[in-house]
N, C-alpha and C positions, 0 to 999 in steps of 0.2 A: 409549477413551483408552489410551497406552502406558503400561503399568504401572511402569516405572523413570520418566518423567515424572510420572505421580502421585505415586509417592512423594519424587520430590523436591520440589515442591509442598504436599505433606503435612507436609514438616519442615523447609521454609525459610519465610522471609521473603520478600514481595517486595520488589526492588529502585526500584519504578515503577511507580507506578498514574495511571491515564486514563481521567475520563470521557465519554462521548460516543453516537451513534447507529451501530450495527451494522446491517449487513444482511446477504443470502445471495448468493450469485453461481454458475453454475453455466451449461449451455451457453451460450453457443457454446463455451468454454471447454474443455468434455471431450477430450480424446485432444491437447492444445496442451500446450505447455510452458508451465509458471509461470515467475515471476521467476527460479527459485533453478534451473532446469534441469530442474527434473523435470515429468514427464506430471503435469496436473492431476486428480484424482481426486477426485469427489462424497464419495465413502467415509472420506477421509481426513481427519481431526483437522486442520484445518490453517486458516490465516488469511491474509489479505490487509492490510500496512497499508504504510504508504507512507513512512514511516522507522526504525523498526526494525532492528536489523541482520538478514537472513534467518537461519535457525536457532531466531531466542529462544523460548525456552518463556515461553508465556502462560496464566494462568486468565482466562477472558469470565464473569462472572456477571451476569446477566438483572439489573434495579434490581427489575422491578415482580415475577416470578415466584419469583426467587434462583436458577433452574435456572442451575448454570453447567457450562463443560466446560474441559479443559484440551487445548493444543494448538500448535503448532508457526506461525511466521509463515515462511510458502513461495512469498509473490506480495507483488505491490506494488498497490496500491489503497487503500480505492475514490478514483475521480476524479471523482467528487459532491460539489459543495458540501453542509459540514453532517454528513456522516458519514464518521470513522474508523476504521472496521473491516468489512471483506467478508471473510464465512463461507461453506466449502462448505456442502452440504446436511447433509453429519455431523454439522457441528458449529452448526449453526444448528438442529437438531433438537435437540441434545445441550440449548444454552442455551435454547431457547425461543423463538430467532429466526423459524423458518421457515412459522408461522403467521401472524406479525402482519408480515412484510416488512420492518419496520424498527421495533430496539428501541433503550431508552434502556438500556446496561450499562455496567458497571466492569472492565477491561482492568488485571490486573495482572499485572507483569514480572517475573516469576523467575530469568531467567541470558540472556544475552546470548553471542555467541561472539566480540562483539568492542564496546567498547567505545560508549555512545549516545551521549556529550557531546564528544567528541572521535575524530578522524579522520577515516575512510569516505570514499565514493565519489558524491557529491553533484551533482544535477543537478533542474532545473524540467523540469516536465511540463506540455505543455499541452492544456486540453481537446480534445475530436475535433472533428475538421473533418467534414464532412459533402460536402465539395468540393477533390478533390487540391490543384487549381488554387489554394486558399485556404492550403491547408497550406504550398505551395512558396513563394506569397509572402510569407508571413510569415516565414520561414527565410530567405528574400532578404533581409529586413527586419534580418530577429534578426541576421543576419553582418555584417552594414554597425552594428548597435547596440553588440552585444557582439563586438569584434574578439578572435581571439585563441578563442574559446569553438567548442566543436565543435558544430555544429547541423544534429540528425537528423531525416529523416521517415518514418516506417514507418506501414504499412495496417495498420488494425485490421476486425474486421469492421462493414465498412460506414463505416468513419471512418479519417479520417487524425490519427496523431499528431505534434506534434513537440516535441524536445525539445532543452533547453538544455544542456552541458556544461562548464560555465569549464574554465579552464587548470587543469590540478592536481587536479579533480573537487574543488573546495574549496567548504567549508562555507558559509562567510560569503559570498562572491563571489552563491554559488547563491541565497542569502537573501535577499540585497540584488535579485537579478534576480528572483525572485519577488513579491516586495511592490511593486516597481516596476509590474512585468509590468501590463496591465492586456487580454487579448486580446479582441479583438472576439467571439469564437463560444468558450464555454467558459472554464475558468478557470486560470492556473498554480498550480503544484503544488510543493513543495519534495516531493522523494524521492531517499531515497538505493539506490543501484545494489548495494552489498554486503549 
């Protein structure tokens, strides 16, 4: 754990706590860029959650062990229904996660670099396609639904993504397309891009 982030942790308060099911995540991922631009690294203190602003410093505490660890959100994920939080192997070691595959913990929010309830750069995700061909029609689909909204598909390994963009990368728009959303293969996602 970074020593200036434990101590800040040590003598704040959190701002936001969440709880829910964590898991660990690691290749194919190795030598790839996370969310936030940087090479993913097993080694590194770091988390995946999927709105967030990237930066925030978080403690994970384990419910059933208490092992927790403190640590940076650097990726967007998981895109699993039912669970909230993907851990490298560091930090899934650090909490207790990386035995049991998937635990039930308490995710508290200590500093933000940019505000949760307001702003940001908001857009739906939809689960992996498993068939290009599925991914592109749906994006045919999504742009004749949501006019106006920018809609991507990029290869993930072994899966196609895509995702939704409103005008503005705005909150509420993305919300509203989320809860809608109902996809055949997979499921949307509210996640924000900052």
């Amino acid at each position: 754990m970074d020593a200036a982030d434990l101590d800040y942790v040590n003598t704040h308060q959190p701002i936001l706590s969440e709880v829910g099911y964590a898991t660990w995540y690691t290749a194919p991922y190795k030598g790839r860029r996370a969310a936030n631009g940087q090479v993913f690294d097993d080694d590194a203190m770091t988390a995946a959650h999927r709105t967030l602003p990237m930066g925030s410093l978080v403690a994970v505490t384990n419910l059933t062990t208490g092992q927790y660890g403190v640590m940076r959100i650097t990726d967007r994920g998981p895109f699993v229904a039912g669970r909230f939080l993907d851990l490298t192997m560091a930090a899934a070691k650090a909490t207790g996660v990386y035995r049991a595959g998937m635990v039930r913990v308490r995710m508290d929010v200590y500093a933000t670099p940019k505000p949760v309830d307001v702003g940001g750069r908001w857009c739906v995700q939809i689960g992996a396609f498993h068939d290009e061909n599925e991914a592109l029609t749906l994006k045919d689909e999504l742009l004749r639904t949501y006019p106006g909204s920018n809609v991507i598909e990029f290869a993930g390994e072994n899966s196609y993504w895509v995702r939704i963009r409103p005008a503005g990368d705005d909150r509420a728009t993305a919300e509203y397309i989320s809860q809608r959303l109902q996809p055949v293969e997979g499921n949307a996602y509210l996640t924000r891009l900052d």
